[in-house]
mmCIF entry with sequence, helices, sheets and N, C-alpha, C, O atoms, coordinates in Angstrom:
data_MODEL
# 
_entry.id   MODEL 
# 
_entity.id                         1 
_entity.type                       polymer 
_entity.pdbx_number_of_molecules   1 
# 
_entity_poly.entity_id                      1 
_entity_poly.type                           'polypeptide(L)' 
_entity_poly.nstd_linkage                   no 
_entity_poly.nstd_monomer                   no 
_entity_poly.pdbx_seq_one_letter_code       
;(UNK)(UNK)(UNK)(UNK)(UNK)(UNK)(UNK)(UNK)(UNK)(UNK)(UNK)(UNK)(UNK)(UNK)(UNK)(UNK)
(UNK)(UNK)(UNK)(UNK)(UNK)(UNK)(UNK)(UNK)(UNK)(UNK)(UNK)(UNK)(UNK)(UNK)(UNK)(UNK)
(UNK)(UNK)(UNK)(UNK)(UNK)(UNK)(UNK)(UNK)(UNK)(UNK)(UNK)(UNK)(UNK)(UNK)(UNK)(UNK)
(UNK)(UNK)(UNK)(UNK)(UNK)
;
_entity_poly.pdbx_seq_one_letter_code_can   XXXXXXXXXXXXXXXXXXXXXXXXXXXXXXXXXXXXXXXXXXXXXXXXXXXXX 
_entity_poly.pdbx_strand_id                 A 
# 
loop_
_entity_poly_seq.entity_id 
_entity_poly_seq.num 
_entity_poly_seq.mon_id 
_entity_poly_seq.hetero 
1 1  UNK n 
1 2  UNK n 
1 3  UNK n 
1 4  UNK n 
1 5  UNK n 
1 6  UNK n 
1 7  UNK n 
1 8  UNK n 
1 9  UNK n 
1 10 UNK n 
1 11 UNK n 
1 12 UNK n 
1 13 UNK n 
1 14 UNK n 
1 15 UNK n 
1 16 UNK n 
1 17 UNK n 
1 18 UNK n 
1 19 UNK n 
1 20 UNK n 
1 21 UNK n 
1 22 UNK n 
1 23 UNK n 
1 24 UNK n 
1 25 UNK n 
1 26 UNK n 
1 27 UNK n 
1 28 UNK n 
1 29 UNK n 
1 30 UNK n 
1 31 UNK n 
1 32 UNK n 
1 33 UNK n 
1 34 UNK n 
1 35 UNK n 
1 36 UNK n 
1 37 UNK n 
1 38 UNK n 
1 39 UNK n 
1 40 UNK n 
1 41 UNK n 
1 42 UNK n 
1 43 UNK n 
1 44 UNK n 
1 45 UNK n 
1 46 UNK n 
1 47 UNK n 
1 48 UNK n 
1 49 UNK n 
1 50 UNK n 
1 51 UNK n 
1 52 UNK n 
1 53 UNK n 
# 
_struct_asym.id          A 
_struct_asym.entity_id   1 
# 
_struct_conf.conf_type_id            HELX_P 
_struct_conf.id                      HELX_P1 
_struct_conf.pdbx_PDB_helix_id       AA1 
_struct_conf.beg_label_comp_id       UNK 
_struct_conf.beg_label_asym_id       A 
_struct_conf.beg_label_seq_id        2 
_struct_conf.pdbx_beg_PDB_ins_code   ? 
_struct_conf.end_label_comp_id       UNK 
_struct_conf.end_label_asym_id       A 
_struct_conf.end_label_seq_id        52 
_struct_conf.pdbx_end_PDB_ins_code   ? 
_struct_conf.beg_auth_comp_id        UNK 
_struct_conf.beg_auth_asym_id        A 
_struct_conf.beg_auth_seq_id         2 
_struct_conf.end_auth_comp_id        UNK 
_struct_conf.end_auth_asym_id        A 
_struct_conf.end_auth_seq_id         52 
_struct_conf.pdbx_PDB_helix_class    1 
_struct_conf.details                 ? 
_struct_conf.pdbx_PDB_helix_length   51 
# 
_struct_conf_type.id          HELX_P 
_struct_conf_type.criteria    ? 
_struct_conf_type.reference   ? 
# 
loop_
_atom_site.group_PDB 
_atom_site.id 
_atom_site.type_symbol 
_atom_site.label_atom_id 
_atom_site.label_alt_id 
_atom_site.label_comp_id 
_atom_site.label_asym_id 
_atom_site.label_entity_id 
_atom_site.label_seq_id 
_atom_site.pdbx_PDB_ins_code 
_atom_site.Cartn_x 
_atom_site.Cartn_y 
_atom_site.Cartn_z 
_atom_site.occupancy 
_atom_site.B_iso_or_equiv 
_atom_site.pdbx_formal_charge 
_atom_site.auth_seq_id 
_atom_site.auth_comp_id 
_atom_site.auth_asym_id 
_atom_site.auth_atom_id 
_atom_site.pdbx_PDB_model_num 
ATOM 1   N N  . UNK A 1 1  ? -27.013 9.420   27.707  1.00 0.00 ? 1  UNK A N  1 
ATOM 2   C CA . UNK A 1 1  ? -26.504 10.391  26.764  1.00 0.00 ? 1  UNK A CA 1 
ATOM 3   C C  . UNK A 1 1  ? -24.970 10.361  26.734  1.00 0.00 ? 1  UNK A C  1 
ATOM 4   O O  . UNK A 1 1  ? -24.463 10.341  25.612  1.00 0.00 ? 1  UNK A O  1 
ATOM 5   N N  . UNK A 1 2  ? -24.311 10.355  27.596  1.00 0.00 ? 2  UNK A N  1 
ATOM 6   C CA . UNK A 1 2  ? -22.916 10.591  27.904  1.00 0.00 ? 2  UNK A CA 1 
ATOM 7   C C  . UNK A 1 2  ? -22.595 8.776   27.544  1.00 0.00 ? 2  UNK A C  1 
ATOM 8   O O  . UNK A 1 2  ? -21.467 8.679   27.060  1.00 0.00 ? 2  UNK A O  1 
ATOM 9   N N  . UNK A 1 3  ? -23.106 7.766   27.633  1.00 0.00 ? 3  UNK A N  1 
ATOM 10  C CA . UNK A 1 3  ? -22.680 6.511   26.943  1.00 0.00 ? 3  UNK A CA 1 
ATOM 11  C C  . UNK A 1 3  ? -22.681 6.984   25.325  1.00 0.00 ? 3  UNK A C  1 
ATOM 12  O O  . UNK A 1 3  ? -21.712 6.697   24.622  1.00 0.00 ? 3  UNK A O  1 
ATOM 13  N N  . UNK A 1 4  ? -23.694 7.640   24.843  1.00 0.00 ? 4  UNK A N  1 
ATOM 14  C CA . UNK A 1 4  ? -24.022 7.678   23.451  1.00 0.00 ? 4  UNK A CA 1 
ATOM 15  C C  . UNK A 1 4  ? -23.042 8.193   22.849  1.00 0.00 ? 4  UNK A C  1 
ATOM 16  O O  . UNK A 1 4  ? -22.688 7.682   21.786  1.00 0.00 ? 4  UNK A O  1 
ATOM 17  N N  . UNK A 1 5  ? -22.173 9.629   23.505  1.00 0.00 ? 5  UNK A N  1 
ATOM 18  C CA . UNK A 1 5  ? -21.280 10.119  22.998  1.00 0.00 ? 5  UNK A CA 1 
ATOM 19  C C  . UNK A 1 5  ? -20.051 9.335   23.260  1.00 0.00 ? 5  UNK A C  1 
ATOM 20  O O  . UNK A 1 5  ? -19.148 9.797   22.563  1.00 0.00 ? 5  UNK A O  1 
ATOM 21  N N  . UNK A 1 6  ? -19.717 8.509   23.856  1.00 0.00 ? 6  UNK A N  1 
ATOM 22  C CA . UNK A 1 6  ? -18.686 7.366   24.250  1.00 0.00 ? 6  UNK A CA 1 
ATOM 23  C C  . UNK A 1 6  ? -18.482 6.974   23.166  1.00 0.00 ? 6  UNK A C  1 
ATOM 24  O O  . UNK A 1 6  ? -17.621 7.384   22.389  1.00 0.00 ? 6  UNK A O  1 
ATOM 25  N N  . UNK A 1 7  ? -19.447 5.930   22.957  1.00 0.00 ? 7  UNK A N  1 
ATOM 26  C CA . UNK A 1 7  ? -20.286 5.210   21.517  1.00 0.00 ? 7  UNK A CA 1 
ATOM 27  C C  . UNK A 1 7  ? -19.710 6.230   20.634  1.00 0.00 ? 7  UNK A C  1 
ATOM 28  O O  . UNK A 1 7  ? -18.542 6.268   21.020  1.00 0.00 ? 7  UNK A O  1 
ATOM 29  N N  . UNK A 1 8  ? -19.798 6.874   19.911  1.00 0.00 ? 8  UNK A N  1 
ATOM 30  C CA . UNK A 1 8  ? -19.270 7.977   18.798  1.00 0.00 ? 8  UNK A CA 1 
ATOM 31  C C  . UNK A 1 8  ? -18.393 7.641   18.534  1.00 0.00 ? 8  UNK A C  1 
ATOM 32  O O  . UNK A 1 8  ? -17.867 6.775   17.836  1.00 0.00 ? 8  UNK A O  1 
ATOM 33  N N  . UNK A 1 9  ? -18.095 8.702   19.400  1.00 0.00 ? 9  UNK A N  1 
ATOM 34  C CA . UNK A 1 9  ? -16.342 8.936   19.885  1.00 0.00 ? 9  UNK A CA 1 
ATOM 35  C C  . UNK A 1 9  ? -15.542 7.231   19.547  1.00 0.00 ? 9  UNK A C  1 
ATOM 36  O O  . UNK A 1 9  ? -14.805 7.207   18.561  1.00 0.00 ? 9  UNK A O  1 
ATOM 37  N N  . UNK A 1 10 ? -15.641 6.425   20.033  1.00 0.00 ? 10 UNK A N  1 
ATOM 38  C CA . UNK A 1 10 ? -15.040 4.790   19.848  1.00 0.00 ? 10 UNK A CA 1 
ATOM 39  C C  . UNK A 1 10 ? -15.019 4.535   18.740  1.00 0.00 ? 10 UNK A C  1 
ATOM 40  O O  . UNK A 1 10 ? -14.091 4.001   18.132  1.00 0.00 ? 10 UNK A O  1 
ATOM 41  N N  . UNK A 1 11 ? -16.671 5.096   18.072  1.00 0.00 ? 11 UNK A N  1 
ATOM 42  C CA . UNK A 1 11 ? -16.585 4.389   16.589  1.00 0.00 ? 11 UNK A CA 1 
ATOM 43  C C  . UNK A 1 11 ? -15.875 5.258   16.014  1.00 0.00 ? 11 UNK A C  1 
ATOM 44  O O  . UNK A 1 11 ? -14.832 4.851   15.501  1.00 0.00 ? 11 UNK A O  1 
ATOM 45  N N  . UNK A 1 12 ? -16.230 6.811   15.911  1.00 0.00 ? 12 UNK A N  1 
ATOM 46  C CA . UNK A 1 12 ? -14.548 7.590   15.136  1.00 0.00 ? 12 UNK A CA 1 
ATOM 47  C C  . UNK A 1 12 ? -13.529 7.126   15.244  1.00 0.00 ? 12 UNK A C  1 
ATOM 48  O O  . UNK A 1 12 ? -12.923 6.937   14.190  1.00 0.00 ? 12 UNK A O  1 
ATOM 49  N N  . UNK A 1 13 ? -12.906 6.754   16.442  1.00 0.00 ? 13 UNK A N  1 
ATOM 50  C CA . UNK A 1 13 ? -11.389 6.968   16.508  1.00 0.00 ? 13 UNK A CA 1 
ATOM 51  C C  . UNK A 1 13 ? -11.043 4.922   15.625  1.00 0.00 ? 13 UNK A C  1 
ATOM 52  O O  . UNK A 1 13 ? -9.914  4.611   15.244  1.00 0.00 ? 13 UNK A O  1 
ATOM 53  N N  . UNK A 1 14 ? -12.013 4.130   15.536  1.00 0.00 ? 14 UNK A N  1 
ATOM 54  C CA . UNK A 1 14 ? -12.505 3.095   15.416  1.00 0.00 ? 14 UNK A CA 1 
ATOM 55  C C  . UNK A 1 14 ? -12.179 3.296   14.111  1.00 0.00 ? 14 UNK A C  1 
ATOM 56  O O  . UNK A 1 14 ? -11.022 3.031   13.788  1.00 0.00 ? 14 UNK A O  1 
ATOM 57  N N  . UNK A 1 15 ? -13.268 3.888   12.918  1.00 0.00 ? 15 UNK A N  1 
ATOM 58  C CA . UNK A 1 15 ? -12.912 4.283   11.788  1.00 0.00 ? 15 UNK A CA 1 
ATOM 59  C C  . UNK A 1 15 ? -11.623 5.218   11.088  1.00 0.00 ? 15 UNK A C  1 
ATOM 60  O O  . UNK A 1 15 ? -11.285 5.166   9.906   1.00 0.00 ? 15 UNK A O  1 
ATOM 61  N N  . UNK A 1 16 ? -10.963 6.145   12.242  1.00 0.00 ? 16 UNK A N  1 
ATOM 62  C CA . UNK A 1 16 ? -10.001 6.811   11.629  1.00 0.00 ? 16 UNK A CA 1 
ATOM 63  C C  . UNK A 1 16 ? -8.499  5.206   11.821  1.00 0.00 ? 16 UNK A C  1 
ATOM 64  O O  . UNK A 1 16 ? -7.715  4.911   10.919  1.00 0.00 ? 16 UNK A O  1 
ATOM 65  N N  . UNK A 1 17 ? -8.539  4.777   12.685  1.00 0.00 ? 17 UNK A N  1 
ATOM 66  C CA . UNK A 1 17 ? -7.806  3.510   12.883  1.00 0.00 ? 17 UNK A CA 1 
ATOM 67  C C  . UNK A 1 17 ? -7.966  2.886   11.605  1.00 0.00 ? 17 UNK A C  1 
ATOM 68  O O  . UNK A 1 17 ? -7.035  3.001   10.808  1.00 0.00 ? 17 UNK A O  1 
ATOM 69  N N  . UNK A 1 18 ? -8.962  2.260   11.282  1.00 0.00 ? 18 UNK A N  1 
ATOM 70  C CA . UNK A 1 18 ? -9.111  2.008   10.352  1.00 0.00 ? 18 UNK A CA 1 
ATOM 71  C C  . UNK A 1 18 ? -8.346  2.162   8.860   1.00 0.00 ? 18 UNK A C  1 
ATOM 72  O O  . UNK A 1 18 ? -7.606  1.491   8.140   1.00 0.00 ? 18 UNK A O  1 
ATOM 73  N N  . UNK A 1 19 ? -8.916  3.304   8.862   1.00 0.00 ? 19 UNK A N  1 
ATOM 74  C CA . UNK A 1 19 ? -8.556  4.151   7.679   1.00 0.00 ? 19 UNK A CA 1 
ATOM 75  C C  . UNK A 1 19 ? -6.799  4.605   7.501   1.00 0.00 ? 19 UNK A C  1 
ATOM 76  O O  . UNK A 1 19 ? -6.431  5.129   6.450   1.00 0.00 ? 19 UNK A O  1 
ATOM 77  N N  . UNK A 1 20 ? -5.922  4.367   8.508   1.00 0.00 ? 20 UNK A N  1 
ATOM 78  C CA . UNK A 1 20 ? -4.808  4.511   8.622   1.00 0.00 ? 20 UNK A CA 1 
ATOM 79  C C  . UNK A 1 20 ? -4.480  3.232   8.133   1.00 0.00 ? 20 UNK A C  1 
ATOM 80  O O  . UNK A 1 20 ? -3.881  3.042   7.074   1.00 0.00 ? 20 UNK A O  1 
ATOM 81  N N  . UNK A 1 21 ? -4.953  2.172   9.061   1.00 0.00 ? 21 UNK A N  1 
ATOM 82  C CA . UNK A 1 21 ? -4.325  0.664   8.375   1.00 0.00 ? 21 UNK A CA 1 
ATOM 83  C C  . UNK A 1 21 ? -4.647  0.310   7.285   1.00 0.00 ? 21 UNK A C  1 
ATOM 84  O O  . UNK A 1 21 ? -4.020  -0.657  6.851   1.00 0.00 ? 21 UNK A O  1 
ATOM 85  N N  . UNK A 1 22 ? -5.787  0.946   6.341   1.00 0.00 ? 22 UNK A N  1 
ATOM 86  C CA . UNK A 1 22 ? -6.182  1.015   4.971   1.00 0.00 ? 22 UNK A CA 1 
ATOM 87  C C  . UNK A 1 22 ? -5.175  1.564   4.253   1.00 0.00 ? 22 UNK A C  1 
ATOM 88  O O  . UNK A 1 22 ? -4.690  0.746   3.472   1.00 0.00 ? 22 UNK A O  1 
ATOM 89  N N  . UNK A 1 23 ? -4.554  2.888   4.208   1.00 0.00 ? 23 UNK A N  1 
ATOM 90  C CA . UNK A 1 23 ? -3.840  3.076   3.925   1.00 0.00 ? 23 UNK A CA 1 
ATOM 91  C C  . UNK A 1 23 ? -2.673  3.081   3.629   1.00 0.00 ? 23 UNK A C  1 
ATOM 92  O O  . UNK A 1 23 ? -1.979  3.537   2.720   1.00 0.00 ? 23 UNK A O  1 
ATOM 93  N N  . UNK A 1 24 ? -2.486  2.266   4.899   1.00 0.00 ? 24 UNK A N  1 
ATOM 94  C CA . UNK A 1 24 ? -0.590  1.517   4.628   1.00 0.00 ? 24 UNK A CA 1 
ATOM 95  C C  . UNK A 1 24 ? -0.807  0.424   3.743   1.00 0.00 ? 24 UNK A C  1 
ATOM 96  O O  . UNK A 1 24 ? 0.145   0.010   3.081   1.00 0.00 ? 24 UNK A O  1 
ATOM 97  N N  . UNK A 1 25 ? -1.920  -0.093  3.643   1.00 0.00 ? 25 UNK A N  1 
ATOM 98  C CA . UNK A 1 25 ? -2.026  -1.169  2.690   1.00 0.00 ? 25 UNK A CA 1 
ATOM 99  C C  . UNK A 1 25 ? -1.521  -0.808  1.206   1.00 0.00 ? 25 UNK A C  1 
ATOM 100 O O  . UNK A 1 25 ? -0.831  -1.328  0.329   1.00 0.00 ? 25 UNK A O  1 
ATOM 101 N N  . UNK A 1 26 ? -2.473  0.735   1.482   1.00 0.00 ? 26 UNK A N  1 
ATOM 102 C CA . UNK A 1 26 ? -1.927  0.761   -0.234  1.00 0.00 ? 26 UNK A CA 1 
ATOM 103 C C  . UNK A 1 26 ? -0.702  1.371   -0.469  1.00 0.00 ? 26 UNK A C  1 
ATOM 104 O O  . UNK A 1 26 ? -0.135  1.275   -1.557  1.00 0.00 ? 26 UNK A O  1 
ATOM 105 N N  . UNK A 1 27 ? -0.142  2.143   0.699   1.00 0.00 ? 27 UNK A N  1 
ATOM 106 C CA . UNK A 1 27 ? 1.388   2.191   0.030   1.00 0.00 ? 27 UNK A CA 1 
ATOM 107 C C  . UNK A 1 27 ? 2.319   1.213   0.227   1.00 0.00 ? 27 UNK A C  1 
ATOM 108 O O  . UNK A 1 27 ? 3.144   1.261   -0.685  1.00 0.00 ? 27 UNK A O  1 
ATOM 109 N N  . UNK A 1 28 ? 2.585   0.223   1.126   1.00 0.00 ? 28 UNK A N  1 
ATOM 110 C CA . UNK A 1 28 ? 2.501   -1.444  0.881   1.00 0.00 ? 28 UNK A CA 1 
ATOM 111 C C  . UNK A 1 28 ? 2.950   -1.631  -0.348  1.00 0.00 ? 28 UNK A C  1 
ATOM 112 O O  . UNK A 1 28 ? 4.075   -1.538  -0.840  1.00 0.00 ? 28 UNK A O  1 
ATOM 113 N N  . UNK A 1 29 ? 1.206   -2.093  -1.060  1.00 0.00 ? 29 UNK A N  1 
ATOM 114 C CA . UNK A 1 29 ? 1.256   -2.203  -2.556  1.00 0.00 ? 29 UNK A CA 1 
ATOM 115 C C  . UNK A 1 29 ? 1.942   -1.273  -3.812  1.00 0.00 ? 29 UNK A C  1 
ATOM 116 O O  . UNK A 1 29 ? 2.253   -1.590  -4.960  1.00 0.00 ? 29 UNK A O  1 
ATOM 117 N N  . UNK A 1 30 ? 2.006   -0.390  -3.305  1.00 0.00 ? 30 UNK A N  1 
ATOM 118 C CA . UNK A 1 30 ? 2.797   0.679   -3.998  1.00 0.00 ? 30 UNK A CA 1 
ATOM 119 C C  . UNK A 1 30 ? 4.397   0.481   -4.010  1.00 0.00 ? 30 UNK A C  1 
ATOM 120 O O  . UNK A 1 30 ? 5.283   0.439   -4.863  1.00 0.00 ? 30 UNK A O  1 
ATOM 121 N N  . UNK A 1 31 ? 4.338   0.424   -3.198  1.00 0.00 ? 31 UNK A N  1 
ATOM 122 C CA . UNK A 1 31 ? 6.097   -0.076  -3.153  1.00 0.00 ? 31 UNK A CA 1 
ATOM 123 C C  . UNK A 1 31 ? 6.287   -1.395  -3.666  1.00 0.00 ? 31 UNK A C  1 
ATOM 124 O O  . UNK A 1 31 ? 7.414   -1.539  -4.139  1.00 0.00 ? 31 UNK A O  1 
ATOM 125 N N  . UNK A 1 32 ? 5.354   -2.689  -3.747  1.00 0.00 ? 32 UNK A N  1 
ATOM 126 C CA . UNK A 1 32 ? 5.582   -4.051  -4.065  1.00 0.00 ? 32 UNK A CA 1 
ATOM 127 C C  . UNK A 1 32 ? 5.384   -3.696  -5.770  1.00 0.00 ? 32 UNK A C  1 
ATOM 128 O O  . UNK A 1 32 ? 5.983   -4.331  -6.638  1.00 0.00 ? 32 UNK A O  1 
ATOM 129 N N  . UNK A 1 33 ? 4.639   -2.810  -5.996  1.00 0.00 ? 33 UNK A N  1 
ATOM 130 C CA . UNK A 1 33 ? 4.640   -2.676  -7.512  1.00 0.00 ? 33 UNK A CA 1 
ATOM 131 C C  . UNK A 1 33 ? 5.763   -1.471  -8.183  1.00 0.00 ? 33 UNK A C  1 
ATOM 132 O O  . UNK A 1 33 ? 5.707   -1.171  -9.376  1.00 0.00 ? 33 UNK A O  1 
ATOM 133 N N  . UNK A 1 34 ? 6.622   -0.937  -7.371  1.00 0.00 ? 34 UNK A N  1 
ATOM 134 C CA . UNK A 1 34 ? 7.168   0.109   -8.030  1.00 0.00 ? 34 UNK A CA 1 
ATOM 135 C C  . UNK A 1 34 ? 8.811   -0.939  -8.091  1.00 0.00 ? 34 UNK A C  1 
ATOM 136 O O  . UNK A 1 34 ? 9.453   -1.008  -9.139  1.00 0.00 ? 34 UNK A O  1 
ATOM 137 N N  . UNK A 1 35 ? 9.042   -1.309  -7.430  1.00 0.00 ? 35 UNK A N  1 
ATOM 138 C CA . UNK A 1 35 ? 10.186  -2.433  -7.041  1.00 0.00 ? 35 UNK A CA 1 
ATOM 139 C C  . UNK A 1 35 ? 9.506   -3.987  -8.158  1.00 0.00 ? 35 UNK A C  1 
ATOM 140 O O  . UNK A 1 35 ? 10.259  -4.627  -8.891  1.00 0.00 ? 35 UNK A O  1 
ATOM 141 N N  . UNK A 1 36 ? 8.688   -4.149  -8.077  1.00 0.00 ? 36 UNK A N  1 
ATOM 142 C CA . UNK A 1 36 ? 8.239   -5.349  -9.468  1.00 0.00 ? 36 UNK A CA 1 
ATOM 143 C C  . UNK A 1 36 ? 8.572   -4.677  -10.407 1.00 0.00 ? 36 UNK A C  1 
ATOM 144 O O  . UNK A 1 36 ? 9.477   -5.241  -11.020 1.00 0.00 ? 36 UNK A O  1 
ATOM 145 N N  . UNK A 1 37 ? 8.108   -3.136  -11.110 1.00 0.00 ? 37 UNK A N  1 
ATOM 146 C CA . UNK A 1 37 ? 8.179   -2.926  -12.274 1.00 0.00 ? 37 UNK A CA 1 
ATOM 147 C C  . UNK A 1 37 ? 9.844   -2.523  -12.488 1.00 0.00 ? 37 UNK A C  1 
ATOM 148 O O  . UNK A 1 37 ? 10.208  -2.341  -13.649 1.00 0.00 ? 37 UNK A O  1 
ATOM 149 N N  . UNK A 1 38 ? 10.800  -2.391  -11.443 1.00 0.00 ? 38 UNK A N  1 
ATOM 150 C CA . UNK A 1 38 ? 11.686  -1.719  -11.551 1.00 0.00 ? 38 UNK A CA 1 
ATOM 151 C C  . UNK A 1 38 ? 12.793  -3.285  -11.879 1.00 0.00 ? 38 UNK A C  1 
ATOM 152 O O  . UNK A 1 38 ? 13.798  -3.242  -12.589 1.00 0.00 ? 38 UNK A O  1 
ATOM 153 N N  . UNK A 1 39 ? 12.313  -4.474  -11.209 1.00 0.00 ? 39 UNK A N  1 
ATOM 154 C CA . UNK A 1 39 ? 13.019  -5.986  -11.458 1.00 0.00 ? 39 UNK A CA 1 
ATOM 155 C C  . UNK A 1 39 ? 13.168  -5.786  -12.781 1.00 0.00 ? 39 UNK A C  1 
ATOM 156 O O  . UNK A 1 39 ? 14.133  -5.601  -13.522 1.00 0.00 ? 39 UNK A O  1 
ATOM 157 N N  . UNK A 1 40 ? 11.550  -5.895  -12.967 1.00 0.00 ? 40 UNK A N  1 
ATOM 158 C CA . UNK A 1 40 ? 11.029  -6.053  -14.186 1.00 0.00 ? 40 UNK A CA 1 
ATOM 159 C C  . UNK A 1 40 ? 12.197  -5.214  -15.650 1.00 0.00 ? 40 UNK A C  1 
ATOM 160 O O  . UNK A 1 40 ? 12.396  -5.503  -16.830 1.00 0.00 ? 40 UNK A O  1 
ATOM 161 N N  . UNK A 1 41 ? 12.490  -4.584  -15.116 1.00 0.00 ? 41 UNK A N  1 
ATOM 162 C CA . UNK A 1 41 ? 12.882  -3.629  -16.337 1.00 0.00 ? 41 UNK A CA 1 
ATOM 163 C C  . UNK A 1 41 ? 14.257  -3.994  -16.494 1.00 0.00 ? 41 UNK A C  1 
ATOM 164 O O  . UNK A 1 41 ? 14.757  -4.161  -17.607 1.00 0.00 ? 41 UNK A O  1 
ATOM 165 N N  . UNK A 1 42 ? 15.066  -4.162  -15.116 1.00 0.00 ? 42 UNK A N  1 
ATOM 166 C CA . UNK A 1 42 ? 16.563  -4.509  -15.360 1.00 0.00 ? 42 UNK A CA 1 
ATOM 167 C C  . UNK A 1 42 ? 16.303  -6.007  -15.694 1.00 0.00 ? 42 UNK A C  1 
ATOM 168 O O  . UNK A 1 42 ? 17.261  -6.537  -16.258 1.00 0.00 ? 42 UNK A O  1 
ATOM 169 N N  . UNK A 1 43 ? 15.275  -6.775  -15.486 1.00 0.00 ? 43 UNK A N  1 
ATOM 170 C CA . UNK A 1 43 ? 15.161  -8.455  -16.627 1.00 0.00 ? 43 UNK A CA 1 
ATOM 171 C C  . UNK A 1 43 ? 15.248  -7.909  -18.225 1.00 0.00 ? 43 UNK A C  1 
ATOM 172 O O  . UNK A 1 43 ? 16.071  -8.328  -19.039 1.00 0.00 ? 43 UNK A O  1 
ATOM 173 N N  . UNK A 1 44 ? 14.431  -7.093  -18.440 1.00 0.00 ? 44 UNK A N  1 
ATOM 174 C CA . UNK A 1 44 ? 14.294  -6.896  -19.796 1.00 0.00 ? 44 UNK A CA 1 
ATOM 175 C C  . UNK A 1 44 ? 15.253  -6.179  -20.206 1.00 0.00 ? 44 UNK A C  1 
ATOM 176 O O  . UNK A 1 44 ? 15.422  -6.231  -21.424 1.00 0.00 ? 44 UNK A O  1 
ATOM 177 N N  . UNK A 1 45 ? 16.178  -5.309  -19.442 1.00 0.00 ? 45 UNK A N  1 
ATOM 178 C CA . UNK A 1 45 ? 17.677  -4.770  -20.149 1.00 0.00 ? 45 UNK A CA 1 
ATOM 179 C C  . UNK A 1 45 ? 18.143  -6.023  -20.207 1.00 0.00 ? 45 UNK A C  1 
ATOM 180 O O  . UNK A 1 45 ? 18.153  -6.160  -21.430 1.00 0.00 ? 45 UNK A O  1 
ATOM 181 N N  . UNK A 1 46 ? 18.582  -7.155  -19.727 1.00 0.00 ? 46 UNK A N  1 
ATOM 182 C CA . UNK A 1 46 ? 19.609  -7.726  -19.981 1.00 0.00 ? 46 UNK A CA 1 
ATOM 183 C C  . UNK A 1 46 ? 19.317  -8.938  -20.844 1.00 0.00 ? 46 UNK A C  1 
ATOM 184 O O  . UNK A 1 46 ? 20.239  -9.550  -21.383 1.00 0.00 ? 46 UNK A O  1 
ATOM 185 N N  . UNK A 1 47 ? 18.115  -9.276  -20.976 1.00 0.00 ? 47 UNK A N  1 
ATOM 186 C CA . UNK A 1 47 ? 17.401  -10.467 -21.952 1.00 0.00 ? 47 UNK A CA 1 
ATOM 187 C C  . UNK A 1 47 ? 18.012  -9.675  -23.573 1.00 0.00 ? 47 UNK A C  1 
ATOM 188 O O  . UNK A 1 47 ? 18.698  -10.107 -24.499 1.00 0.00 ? 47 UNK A O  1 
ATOM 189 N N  . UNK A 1 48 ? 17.226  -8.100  -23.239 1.00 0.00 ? 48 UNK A N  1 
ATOM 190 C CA . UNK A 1 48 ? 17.976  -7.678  -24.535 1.00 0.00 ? 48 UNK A CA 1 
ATOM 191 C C  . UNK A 1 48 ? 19.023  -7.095  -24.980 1.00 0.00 ? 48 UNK A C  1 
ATOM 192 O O  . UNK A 1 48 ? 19.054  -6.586  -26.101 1.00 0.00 ? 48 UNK A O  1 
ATOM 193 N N  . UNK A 1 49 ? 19.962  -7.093  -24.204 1.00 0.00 ? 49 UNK A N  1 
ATOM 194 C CA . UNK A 1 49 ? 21.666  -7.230  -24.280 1.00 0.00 ? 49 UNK A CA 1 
ATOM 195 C C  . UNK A 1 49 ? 22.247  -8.715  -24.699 1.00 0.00 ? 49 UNK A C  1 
ATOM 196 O O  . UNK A 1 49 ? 23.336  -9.037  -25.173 1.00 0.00 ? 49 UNK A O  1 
ATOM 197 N N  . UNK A 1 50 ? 21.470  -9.238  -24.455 1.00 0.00 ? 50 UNK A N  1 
ATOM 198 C CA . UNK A 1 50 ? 21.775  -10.793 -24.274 1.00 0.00 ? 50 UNK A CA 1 
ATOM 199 C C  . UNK A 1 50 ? 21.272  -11.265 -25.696 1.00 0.00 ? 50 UNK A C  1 
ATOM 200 O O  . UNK A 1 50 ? 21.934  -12.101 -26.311 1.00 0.00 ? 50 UNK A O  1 
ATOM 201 N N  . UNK A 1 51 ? 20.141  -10.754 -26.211 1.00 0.00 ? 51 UNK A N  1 
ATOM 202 C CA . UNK A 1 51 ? 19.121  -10.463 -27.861 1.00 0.00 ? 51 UNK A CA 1 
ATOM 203 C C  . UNK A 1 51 ? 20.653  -10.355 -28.685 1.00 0.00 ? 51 UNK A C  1 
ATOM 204 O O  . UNK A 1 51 ? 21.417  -11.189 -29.172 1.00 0.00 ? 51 UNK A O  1 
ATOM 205 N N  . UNK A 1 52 ? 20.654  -8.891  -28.558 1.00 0.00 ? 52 UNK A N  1 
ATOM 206 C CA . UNK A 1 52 ? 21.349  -8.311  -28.960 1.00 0.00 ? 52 UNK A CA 1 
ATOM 207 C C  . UNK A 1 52 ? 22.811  -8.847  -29.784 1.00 0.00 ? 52 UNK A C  1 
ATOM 208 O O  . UNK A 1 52 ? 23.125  -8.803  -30.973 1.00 0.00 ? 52 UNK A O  1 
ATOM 209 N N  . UNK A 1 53 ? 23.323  -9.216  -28.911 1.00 0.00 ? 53 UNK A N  1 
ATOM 210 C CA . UNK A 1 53 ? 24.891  -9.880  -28.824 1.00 0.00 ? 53 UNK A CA 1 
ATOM 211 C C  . UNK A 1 53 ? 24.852  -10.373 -30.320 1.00 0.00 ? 53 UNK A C  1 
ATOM 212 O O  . UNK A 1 53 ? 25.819  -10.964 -30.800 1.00 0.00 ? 53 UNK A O  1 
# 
């Protein structure tokens, strides 16, 4: 019985682990896409400054 609750207990802290390194993933990605769209935008100011002229 007292292995079984071991067992639990491992796999919770197992899954909350988890679920933390899941998460940095996606703010990770969050930042790789907020910094892409932000390149992104000072390319397209200056392509069309450059239009422009």
């Amino acid at each position: 019985m007292e292995n079984r609750a071991l067992g639990d207990s491992t796999t919770a802290s197992t899954q909350t682990a988890a679920t933390r390194h899941e998460g940095r993933h996606v703010w990770v990605l969050t930042a790789y896409a907020v910094s892409g769209l932000a390149l992104f935008g000072v390319l397209i100011y200056y392509v069309s400054a450059y239009i422009a002229q």
